[in-house]
PDB file of N, CA, C and O in Angstrom:
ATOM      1  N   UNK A   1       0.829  -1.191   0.000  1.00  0.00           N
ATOM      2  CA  UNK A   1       0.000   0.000   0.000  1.00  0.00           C
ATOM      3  C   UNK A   1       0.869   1.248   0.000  1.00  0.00           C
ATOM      4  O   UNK A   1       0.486   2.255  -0.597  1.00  0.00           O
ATOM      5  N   UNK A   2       2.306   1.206   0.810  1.00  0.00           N
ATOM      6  CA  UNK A   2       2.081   2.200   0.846  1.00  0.00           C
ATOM      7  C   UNK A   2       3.968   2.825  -0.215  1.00  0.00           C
ATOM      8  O   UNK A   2       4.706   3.810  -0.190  1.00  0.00           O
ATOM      9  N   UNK A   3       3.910   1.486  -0.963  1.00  0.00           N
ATOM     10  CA  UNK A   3       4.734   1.304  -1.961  1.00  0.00           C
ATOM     11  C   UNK A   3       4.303   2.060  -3.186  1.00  0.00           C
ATOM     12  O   UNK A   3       5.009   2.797  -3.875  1.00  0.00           O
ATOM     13  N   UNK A   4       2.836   1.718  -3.376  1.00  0.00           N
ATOM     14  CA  UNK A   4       1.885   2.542  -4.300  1.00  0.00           C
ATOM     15  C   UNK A   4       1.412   3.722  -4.044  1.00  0.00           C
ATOM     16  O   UNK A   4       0.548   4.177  -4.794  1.00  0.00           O
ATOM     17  N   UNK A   5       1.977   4.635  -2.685  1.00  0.00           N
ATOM     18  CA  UNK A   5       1.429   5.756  -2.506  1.00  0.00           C
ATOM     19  C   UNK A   5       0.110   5.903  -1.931  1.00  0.00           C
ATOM     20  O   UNK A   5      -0.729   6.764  -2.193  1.00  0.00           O
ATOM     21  N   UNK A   6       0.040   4.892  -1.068  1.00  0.00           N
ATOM     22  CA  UNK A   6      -1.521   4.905  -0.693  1.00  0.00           C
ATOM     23  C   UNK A   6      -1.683   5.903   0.722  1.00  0.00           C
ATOM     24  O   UNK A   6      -2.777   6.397   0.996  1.00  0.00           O
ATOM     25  N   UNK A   7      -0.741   6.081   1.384  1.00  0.00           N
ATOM     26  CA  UNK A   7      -0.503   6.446   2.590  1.00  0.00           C
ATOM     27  C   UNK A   7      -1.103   8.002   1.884  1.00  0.00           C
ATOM     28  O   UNK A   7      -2.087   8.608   2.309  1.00  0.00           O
ATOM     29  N   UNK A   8      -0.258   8.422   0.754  1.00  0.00           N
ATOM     30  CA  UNK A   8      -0.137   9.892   0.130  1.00  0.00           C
ATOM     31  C   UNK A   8      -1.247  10.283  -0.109  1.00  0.00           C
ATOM     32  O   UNK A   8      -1.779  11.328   0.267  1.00  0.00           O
ATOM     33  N   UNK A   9      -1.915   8.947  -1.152  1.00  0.00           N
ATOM     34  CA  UNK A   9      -3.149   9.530  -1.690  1.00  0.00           C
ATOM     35  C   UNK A   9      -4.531   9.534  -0.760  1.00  0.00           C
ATOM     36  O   UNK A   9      -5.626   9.947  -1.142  1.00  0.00           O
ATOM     37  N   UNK A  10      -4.316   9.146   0.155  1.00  0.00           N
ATOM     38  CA  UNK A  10      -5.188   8.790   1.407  1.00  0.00           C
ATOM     39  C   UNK A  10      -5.610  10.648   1.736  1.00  0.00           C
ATOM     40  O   UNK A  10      -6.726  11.078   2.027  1.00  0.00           O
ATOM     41  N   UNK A  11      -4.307  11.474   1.568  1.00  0.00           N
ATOM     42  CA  UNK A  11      -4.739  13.118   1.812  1.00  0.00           C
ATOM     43  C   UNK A  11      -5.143  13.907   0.695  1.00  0.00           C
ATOM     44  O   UNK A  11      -5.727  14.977   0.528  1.00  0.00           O
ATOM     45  N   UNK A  12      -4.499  12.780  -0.205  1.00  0.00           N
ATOM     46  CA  UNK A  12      -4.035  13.930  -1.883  1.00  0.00           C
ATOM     47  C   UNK A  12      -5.265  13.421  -2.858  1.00  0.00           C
ATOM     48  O   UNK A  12      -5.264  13.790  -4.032  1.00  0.00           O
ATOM     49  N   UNK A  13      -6.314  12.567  -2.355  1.00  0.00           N
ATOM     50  CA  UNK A  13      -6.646  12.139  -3.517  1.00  0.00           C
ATOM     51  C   UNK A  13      -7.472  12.720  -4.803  1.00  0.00           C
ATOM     52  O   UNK A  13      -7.850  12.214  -5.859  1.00  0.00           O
ATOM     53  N   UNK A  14      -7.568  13.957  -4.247  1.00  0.00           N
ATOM     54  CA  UNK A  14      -8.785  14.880  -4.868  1.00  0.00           C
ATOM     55  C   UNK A  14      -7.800  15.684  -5.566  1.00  0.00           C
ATOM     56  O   UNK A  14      -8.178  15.998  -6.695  1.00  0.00           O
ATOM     57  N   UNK A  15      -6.839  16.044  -5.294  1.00  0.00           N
ATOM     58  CA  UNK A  15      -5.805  16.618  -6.422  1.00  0.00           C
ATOM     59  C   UNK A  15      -5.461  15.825  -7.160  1.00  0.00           C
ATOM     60  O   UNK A  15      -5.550  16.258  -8.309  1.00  0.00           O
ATOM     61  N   UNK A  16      -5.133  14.942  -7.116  1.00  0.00           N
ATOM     62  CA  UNK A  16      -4.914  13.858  -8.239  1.00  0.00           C
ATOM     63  C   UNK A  16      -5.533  12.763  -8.850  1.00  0.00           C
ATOM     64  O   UNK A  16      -5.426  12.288  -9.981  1.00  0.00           O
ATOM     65  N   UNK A  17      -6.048  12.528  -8.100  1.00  0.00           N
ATOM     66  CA  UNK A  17      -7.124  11.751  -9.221  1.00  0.00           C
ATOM     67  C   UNK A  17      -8.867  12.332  -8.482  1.00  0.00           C
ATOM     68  O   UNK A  17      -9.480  11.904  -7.504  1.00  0.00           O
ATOM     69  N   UNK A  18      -9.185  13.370  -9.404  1.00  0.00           N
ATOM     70  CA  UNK A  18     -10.327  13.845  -9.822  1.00  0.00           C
ATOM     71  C   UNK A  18     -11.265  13.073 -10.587  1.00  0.00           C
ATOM     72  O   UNK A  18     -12.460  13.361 -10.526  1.00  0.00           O
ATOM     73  N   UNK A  19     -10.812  12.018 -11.381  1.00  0.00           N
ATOM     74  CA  UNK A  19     -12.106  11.314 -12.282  1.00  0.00           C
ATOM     75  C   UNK A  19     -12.526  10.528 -11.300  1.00  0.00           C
ATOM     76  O   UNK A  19     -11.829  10.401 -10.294  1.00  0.00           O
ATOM     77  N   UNK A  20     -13.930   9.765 -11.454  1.00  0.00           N
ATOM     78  CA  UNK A  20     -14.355   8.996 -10.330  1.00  0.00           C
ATOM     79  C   UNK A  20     -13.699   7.766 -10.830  1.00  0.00           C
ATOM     80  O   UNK A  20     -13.091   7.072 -10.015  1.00  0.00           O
ATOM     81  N   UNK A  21     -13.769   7.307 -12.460  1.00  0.00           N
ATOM     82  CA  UNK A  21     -13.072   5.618 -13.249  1.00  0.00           C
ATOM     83  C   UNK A  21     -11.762   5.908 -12.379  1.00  0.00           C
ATOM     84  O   UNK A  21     -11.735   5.378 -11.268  1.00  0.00           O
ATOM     85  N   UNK A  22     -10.813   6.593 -12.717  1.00  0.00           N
ATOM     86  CA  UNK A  22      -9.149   6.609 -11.938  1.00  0.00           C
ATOM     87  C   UNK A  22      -9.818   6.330 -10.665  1.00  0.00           C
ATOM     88  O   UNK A  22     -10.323   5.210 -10.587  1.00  0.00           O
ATOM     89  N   UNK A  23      -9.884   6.781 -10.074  1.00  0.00           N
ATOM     90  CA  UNK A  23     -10.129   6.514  -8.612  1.00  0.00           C
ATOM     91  C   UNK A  23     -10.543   5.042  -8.250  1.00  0.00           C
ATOM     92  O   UNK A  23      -9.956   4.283  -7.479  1.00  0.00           O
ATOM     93  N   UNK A  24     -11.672   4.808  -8.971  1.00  0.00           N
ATOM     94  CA  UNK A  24     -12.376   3.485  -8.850  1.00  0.00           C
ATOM     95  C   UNK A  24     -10.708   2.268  -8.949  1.00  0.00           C
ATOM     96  O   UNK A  24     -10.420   1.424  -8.100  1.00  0.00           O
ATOM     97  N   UNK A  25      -9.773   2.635 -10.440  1.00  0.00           N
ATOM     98  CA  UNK A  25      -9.436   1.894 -11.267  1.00  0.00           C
ATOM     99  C   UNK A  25      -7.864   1.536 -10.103  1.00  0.00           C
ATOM    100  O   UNK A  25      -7.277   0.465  -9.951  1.00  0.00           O
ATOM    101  N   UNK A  26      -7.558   2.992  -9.414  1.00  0.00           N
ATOM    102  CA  UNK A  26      -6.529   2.664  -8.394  1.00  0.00           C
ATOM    103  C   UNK A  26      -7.058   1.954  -7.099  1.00  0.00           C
ATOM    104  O   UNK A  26      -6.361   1.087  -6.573  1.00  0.00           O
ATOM    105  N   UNK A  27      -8.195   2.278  -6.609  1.00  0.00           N
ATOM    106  CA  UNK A  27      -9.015   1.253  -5.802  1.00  0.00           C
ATOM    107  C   UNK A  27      -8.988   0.292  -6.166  1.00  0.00           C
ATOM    108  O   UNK A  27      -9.171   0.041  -4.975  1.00  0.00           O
ATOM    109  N   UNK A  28      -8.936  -0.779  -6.719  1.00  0.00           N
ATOM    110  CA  UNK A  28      -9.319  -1.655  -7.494  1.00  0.00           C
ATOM    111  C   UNK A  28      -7.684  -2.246  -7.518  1.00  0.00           C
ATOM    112  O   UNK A  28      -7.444  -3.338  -7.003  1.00  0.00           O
ATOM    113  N   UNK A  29      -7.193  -1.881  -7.806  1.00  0.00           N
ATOM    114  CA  UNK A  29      -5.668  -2.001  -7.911  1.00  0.00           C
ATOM    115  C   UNK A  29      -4.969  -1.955  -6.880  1.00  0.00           C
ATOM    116  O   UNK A  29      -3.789  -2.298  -6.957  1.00  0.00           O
ATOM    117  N   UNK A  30      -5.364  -1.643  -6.001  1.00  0.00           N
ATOM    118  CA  UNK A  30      -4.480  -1.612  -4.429  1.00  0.00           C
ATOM    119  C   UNK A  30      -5.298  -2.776  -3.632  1.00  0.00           C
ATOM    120  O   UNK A  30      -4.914  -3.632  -2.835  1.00  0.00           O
ATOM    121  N   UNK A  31      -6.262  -2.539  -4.035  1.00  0.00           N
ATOM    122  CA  UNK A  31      -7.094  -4.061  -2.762  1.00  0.00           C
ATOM    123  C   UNK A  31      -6.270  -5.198  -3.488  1.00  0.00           C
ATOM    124  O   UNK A  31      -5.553  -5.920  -2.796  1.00  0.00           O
ATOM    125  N   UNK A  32      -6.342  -5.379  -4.811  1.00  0.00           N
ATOM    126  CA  UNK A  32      -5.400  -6.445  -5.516  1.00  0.00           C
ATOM    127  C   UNK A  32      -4.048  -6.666  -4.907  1.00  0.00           C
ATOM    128  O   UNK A  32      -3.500  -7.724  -4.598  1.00  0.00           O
ATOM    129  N   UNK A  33      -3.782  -5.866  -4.842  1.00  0.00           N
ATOM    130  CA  UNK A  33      -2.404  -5.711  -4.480  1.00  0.00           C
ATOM    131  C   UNK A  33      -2.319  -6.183  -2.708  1.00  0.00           C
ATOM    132  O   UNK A  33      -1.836  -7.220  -2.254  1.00  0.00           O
ATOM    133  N   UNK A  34      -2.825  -5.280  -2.110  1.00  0.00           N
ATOM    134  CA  UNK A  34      -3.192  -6.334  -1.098  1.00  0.00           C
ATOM    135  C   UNK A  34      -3.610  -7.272  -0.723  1.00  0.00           C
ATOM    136  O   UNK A  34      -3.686  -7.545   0.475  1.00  0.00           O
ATOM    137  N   UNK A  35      -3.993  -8.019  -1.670  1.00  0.00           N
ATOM    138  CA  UNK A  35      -4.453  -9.304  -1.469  1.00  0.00           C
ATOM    139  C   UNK A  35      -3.396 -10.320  -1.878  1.00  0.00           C
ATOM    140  O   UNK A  35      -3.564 -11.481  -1.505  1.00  0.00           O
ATOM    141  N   UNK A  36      -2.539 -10.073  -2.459  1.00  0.00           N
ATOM    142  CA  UNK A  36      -1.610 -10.124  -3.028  1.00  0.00           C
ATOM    143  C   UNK A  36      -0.823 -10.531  -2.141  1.00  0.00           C
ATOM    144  O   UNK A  36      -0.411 -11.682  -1.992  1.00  0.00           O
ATOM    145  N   UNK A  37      -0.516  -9.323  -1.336  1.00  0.00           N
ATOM    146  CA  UNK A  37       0.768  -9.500  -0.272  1.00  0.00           C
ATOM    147  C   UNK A  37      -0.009 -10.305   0.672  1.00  0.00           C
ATOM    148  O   UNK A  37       0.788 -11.053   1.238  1.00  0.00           O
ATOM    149  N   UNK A  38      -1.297 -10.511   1.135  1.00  0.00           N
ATOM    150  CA  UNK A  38      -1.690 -11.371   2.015  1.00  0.00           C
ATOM    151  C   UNK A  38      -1.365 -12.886   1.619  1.00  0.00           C
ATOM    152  O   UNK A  38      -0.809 -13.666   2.392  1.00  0.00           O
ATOM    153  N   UNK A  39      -1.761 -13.195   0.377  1.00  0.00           N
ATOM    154  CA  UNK A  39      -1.465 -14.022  -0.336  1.00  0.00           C
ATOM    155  C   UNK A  39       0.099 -14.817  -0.220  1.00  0.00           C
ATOM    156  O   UNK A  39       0.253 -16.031  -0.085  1.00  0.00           O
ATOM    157  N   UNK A  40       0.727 -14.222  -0.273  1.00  0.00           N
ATOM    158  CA  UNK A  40       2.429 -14.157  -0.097  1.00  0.00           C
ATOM    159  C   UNK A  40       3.100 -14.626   1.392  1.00  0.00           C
ATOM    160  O   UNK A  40       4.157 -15.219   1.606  1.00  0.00           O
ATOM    161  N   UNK A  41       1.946 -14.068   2.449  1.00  0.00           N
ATOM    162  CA  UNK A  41       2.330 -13.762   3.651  1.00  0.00           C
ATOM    163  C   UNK A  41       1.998 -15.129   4.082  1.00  0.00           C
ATOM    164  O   UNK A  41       2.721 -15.967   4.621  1.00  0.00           O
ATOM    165  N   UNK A  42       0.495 -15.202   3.665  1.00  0.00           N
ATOM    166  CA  UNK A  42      -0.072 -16.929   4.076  1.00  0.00           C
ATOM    167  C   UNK A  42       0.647 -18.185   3.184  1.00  0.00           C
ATOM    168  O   UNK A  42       0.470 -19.402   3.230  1.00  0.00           O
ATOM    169  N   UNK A  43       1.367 -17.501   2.513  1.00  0.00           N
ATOM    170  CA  UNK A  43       2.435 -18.891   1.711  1.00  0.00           C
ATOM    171  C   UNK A  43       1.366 -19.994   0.293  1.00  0.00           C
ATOM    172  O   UNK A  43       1.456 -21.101  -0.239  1.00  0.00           O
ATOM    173  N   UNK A  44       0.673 -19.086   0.255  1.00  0.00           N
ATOM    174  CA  UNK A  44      -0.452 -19.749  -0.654  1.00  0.00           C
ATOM    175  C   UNK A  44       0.369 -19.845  -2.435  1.00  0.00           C
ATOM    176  O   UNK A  44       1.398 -19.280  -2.805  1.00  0.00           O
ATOM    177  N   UNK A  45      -0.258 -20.469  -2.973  1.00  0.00           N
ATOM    178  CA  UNK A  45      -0.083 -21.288  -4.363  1.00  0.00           C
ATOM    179  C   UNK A  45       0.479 -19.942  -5.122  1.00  0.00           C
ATOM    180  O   UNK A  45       0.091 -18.849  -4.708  1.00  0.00           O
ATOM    181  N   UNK A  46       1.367 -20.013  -6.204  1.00  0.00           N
ATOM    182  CA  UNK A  46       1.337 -18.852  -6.689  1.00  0.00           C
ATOM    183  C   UNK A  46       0.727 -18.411  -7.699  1.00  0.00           C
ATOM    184  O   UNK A  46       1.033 -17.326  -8.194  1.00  0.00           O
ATOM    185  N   UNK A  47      -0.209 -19.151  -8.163  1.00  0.00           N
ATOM    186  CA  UNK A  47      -1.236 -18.647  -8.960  1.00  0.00           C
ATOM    187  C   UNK A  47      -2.385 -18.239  -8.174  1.00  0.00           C
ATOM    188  O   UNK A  47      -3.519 -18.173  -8.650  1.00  0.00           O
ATOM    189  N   UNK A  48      -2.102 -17.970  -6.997  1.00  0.00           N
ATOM    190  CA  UNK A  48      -2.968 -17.120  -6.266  1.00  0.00           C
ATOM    191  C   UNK A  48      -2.717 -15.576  -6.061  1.00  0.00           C
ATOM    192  O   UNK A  48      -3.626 -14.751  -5.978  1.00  0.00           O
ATOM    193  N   UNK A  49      -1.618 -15.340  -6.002  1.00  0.00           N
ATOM    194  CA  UNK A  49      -0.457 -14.274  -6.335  1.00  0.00           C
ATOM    195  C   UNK A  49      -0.617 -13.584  -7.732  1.00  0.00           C
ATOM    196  O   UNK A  49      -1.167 -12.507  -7.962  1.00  0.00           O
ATOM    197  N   UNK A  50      -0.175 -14.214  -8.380  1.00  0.00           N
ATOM    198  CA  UNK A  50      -0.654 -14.220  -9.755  1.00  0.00           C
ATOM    199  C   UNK A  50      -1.639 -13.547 -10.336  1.00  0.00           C
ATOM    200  O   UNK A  50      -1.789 -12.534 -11.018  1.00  0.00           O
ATOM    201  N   UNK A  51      -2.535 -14.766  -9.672  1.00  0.00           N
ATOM    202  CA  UNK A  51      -4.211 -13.687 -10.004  1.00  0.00           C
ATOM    203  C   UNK A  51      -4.089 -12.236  -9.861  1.00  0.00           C
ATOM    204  O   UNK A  51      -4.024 -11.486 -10.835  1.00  0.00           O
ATOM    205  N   UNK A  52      -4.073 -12.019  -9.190  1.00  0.00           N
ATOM    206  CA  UNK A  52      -4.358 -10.613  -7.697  1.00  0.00           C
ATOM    207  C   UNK A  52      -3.763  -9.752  -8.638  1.00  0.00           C
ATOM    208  O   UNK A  52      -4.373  -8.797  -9.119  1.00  0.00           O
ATOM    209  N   UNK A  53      -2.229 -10.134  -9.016  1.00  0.00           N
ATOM    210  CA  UNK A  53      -1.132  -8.970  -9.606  1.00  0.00           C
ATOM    211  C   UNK A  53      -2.203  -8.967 -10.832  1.00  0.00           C
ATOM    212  O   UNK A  53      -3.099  -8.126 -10.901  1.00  0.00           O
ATOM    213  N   UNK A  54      -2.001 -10.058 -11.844  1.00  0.00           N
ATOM    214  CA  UNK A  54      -3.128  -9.617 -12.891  1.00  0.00           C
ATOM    215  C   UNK A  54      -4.259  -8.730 -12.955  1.00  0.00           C
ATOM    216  O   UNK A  54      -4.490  -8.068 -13.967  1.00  0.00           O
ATOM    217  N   UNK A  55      -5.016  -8.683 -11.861  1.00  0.00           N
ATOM    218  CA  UNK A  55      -6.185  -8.091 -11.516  1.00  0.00           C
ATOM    219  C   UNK A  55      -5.696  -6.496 -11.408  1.00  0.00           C
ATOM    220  O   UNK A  55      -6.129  -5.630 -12.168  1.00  0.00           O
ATOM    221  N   UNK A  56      -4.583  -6.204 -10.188  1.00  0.00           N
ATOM    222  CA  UNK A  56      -3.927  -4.812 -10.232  1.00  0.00           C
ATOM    223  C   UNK A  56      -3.652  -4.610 -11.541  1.00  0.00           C
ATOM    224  O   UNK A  56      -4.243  -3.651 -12.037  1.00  0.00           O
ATOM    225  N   UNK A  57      -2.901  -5.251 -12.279  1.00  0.00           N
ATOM    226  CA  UNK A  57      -2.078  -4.854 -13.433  1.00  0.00           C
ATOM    227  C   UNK A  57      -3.497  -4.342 -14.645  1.00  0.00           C
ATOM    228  O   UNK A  57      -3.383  -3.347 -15.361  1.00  0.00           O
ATOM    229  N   UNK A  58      -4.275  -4.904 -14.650  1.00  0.00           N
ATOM    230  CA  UNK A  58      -5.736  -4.888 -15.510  1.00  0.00           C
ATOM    231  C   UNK A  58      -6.707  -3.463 -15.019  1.00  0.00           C
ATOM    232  O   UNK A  58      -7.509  -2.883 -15.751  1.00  0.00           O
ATOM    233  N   UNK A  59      -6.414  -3.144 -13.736  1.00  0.00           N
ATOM    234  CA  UNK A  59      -6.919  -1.634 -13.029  1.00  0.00           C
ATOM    235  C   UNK A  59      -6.018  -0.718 -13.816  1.00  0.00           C
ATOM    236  O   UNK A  59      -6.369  -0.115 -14.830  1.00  0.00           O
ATOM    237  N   UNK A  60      -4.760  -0.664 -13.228  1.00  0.00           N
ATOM    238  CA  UNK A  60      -4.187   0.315 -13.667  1.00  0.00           C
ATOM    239  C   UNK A  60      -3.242   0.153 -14.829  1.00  0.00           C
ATOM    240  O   UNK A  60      -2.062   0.501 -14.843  1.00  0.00           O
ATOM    241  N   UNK A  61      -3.863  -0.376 -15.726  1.00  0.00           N
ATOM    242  CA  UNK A  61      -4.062  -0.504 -17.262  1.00  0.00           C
ATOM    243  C   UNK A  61      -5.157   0.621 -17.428  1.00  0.00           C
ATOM    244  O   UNK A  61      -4.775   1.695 -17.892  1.00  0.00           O
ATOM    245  N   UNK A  62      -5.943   0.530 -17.226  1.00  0.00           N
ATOM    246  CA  UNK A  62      -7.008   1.707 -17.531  1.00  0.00           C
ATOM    247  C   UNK A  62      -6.417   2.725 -17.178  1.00  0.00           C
ATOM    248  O   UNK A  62      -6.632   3.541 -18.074  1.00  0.00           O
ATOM    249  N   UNK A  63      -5.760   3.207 -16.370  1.00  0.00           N
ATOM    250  CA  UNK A  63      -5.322   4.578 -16.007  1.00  0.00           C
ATOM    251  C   UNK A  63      -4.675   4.826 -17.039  1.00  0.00           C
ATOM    252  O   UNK A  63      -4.954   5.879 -17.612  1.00  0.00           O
ATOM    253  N   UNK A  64      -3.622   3.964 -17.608  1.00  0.00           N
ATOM    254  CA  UNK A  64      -2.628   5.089 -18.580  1.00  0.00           C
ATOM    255  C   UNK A  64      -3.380   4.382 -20.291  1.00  0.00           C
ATOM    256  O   UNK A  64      -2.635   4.032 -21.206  1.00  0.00           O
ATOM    257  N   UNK A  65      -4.911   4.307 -20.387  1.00  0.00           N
ATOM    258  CA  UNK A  65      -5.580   3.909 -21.661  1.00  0.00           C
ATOM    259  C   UNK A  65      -5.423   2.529 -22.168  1.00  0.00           C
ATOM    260  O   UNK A  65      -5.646   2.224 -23.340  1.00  0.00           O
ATOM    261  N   UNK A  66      -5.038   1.717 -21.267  1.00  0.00           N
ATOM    262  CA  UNK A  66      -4.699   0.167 -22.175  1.00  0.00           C
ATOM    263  C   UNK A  66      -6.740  -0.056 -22.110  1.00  0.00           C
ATOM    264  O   UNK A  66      -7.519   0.261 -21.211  1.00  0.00           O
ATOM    265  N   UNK A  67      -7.009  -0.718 -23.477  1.00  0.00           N
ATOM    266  CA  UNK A  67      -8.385  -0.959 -23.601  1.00  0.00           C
ATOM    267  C   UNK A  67      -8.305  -2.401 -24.158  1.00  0.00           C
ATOM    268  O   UNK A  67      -7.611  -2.599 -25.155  1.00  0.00           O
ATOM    269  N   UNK A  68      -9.026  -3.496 -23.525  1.00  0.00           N
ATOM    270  CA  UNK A  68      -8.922  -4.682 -23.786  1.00  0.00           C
ATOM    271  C   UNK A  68     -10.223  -4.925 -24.975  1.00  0.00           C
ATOM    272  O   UNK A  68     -11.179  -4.155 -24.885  1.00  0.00           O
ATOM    273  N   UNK A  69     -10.241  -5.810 -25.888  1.00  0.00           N
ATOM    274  CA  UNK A  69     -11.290  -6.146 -27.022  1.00  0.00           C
ATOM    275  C   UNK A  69     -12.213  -6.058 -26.123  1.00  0.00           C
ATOM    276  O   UNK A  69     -12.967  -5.086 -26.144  1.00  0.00           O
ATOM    277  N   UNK A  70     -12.352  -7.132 -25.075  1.00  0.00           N
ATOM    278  CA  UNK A  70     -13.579  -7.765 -23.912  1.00  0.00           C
ATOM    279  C   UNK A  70     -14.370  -6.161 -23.461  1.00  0.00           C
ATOM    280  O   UNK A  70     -15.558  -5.836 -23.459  1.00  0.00           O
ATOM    281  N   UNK A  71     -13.251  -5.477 -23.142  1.00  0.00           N
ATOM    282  CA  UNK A  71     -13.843  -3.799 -22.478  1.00  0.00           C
ATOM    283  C   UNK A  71     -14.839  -3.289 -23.583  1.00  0.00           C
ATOM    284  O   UNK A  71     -16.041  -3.063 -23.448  1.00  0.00           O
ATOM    285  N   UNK A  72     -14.133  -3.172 -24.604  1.00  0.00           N
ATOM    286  CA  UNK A  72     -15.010  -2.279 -25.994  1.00  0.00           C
ATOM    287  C   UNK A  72     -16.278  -3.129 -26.097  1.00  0.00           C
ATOM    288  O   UNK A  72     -17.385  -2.592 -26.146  1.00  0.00           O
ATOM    289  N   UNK A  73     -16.160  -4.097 -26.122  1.00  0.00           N
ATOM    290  CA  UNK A  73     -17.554  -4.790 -26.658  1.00  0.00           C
ATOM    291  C   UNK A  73     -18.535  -4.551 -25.154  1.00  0.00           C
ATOM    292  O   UNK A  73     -19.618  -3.975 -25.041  1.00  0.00           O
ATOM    293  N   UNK A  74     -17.917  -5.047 -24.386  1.00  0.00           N
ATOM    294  CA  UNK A  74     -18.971  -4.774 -22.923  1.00  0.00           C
ATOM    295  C   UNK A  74     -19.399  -2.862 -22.987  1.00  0.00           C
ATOM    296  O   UNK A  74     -20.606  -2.622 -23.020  1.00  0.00           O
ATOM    297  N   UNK A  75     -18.663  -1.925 -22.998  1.00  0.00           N
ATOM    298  CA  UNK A  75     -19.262  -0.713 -23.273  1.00  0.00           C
ATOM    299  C   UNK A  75     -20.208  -0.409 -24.616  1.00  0.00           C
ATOM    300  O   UNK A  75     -21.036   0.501 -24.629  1.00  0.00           O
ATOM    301  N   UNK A  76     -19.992  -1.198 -25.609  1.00  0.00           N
ATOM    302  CA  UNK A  76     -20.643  -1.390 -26.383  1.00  0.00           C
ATOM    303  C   UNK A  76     -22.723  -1.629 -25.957  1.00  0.00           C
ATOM    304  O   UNK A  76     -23.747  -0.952 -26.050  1.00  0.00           O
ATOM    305  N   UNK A  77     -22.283  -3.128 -25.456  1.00  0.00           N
ATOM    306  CA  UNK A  77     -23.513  -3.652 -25.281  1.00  0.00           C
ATOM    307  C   UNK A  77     -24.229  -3.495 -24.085  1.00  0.00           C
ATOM    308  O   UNK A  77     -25.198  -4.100 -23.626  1.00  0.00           O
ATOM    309  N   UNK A  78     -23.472  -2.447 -23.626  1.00  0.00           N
ATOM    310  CA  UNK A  78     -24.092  -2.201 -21.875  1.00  0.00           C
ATOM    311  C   UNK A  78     -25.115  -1.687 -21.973  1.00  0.00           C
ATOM    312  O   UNK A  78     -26.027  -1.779 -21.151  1.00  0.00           O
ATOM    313  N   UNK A  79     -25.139  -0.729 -23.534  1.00  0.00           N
ATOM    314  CA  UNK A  79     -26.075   0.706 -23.796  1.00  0.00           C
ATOM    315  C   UNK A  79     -27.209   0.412 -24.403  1.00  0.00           C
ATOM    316  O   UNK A  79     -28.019   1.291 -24.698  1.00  0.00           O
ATOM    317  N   UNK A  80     -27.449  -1.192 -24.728  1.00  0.00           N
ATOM    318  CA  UNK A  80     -28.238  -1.599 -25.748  1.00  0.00           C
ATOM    319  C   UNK A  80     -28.954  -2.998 -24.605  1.00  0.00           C
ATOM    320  O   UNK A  80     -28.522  -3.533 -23.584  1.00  0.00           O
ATOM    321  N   UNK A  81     -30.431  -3.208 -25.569  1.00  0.00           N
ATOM    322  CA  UNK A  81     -31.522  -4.112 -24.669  1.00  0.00           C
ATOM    323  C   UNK A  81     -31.643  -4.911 -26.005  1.00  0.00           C
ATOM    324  O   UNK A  81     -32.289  -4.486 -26.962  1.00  0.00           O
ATOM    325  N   UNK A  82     -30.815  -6.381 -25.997  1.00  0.00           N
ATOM    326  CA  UNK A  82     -30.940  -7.083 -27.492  1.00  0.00           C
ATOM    327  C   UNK A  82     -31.754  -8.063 -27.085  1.00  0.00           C
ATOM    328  O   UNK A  82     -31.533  -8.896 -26.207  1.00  0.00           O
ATOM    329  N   UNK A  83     -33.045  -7.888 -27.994  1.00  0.00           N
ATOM    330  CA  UNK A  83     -34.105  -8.917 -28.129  1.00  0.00           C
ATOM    331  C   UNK A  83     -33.823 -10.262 -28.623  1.00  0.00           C
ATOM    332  O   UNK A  83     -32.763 -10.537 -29.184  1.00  0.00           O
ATOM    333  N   UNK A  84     -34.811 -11.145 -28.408  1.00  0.00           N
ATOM    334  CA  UNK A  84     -34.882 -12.230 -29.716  1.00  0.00           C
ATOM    335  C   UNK A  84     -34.993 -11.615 -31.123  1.00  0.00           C
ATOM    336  O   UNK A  84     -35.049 -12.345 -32.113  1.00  0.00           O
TER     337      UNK A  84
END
């Protein structure tokens, strides 16, 4: 947590991340991350580890614009009610 600046952004967060997605997307990315190191701590499998980092790494992917195919199509079809 506080490797990622969490301690910082805990005062700062409204100067720097103003969008509510960033915010959400570093939230999202630090619980990972902590779960992570819990993960590590309890000596668990490392594709448990794994996961978690993936999951952070997939948050703050969105921050600096990485957009996955899966993302575009889900914003796509979020906006739409497809019948039979």
């Amino acid at each position: 947590w506080e490797a990622a600046g969490g301690d910082f952004l805990k005062t700062q967060e409204e100067a720097y991340l103003n969008n509510a997605r960033h915010q959400q997307a570093l939230f999202e990315s630090l619980q990972a991350l902590e779960r992570a190191s819990l993960a590590i701590s309890q000596k668990l499998p490392s594709e448990c580890v794994a996961a978690d980092l993936r999951e952070a790494s997939l948050a703050l992917g969105t921050l600096i614009g990485e957009v996955s195919t899966e993302d575009i199509l889900d914003r796509i079809f979020e906006k739409f009610c497809l019948g039979k």
